[in-house]
N, C-alpha and C positions, 0 to 999 in steps of 0.2 A: 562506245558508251561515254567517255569522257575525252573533251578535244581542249588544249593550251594551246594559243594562238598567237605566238610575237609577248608574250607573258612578262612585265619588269615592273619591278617594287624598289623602292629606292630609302634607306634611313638614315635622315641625314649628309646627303647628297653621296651614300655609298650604296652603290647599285648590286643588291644582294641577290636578285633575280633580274637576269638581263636577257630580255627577249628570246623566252622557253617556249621550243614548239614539243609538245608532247601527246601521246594518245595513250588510250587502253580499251582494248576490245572488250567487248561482253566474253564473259563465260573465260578470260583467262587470266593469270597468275601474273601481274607485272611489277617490275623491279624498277627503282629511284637509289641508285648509289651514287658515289662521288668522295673526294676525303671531306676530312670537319670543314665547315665555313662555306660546301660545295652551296649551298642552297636550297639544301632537298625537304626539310622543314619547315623554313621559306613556303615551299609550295605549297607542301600539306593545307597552309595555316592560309592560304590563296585559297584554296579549293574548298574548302571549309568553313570560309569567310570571315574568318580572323584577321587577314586583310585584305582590304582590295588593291588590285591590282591598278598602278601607275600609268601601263599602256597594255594591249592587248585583249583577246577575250577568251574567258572558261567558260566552255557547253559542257552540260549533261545531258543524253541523250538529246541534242538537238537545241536543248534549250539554255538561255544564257543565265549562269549562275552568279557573276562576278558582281559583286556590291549586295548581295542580298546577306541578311542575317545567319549567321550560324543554326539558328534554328529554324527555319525556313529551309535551309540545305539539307539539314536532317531530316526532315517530312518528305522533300524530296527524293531521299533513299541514297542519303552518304553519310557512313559514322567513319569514325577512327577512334585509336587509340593513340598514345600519347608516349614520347622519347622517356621521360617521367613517370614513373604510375598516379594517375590522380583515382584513387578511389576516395568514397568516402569510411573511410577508416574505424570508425565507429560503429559501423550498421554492420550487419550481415551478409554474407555472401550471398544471399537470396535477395535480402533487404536490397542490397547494390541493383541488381538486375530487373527488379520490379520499378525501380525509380525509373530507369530509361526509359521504363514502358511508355512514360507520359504522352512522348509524339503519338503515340497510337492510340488513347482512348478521351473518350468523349465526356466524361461524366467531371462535372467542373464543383468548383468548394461549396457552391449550397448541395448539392447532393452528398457529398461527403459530409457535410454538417447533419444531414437529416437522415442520412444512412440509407439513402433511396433503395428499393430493388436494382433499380438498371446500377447503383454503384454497386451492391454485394455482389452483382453478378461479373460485372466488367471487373472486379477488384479477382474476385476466383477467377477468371481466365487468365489475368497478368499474373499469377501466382502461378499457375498451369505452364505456361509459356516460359515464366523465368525456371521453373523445376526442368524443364524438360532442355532449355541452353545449358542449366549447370551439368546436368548428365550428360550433355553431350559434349562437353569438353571435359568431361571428369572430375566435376566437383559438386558431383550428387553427396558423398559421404559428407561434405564439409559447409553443407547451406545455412547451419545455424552459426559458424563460425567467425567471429568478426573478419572483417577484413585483413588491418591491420597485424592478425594474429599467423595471418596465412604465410607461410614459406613464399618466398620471392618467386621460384617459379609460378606456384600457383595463383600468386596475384597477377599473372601475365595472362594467364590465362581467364582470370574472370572479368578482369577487365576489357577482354577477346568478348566472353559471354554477356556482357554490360554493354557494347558494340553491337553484339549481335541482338539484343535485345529490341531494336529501335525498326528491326525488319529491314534493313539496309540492302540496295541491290549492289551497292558499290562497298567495302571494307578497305579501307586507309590503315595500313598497320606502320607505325612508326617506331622503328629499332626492335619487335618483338623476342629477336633472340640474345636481345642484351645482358649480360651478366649470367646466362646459360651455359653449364656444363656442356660435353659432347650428347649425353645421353638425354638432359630435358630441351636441347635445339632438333637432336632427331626427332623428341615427341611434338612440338611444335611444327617442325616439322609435318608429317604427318595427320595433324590436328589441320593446318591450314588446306592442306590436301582436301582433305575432308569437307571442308567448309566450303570449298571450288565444287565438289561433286558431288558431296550428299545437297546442300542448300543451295545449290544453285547460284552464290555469290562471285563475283569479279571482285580481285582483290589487287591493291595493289600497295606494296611495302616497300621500306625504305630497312637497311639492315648494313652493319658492315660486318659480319659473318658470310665469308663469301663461300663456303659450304652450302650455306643457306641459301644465298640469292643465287648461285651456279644451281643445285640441287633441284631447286620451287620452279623458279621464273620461265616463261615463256617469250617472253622479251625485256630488253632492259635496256632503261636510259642512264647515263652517265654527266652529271654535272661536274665542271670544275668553275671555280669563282663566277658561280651564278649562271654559266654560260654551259648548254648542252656541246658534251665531248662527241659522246658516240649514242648510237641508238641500232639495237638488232638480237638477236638470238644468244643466248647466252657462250656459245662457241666462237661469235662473230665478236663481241665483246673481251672473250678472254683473250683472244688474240690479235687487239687494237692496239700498236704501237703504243697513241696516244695515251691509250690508257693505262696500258701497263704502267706508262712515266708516269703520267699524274696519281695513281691510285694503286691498280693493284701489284704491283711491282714495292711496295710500302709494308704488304701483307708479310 
């Protein structure tokens, strides 16, 4: 589904991605670790098109993504979420969900001025659509709830549902079980499981809860100083010399 090819970005003449080859299959669970500074961020914001890329090429299913707009990447069926939570703070947790929907509907500001039919209706389906993401990550109880207002777990998880809003066939999840207890990384856990099997997404996360990434992943790449370490199953990983030196041997 997604191919990095000879991949490097450079700020400032420090080369923070230095020719990354990377894949991820349809239909499975893939892992981006590394310690701080590895590059894995770096990638996201490549893949995404936050930047382009210095040398090399990103395909999406076949097709070349790299220098195209952030939102252009989006329509093509790749969201993510963010090291940060960027909600918008102020609105609602319903409210949040329904704004993603934008990539997906058609009805533009003169129809929204004149209250068309085709907008009351395309407006009730995004409402439809965002109710039925927050129930399924579990935050049907708390839709009229500001964002802002929301316990830290739960803003991880609506920001998941604010992602998944935009109908993605690919999910970028970056750091998702940051500042998570044991018991809200098992329901994340879980949660993402889910998102692989009931909706059909390919996901692929960056996390240093290696609970987490051992647990999820079906394959996993390892950056150190911008440069892939290791690449393979998560058994073939845990027990890579390399790796353990660089990264998890640190845990």
């Amino acid at each position: 589904m997604l191919e990095l090819r000879g991949v490097s970005i450079s700020f400032g003449g420090l080369k923070a991605v230095d020719g990354v080859d990377m894949d991820v299959a349809e239909g499975e669970i893939a892992g981006l670790i590394g310690p701080n500074g590895a590059g894995k961020t770096t990638v996201f914001n490549l893949i995404t098109g936050l930047y382009a890329p210095n040398e090399g090429a990103i395909t999406f299913r076949g097709r070349v993504i790299h220098g195209q707009p952030p939102h252009r990447i989006t329509e093509l069926g790749i969201a993510r979420t963010f090291q940060n939570i960027r909600l918008f703070g102020t609105a609602s947790a319903l409210e949040n969900v329904m704004m993603a929907r934008h990539c997906r509907t058609r009805s533009g500001s003169l129809a929204a001025i004149f209250f068309t039919r085709a907008f009351r209706d395309e407006e009730a389906q995004t409402r439809a659509r965002a109710l039925e993401l927050l129930d399924f990550v579990g935050l049907a109880d708390v839709q009229g709830v500001r964002a802002a207002d929301l316990p830290y777990g739960l803003q991880r998880r609506l920001e998941i549902a604010r992602a998944l809003a935009t109908e993605p066939q690919l999910l970028l999840l970056d750091e998702p079980a940051a500042g998570m207890n044991e018991t809200e990384s098992e329901g994340l856990m879980q949660l993402i499981r889910r998102i692989r099997d009931e909706l059909g997404k390919t996901v692929l996360l960056i996390d240093h809860d290696m609970r987490v990434v051992m647990g999820l992943c079906d394959r996993i790449t390892v950056l150190n100083f911008g440069r892939r370490l290791a690449h393979g199953r998560p058994e073939e990983v845990r027990s890579n010399p390399d790796v353990i030196e660089a990264y998890l041997g640190r845990e």
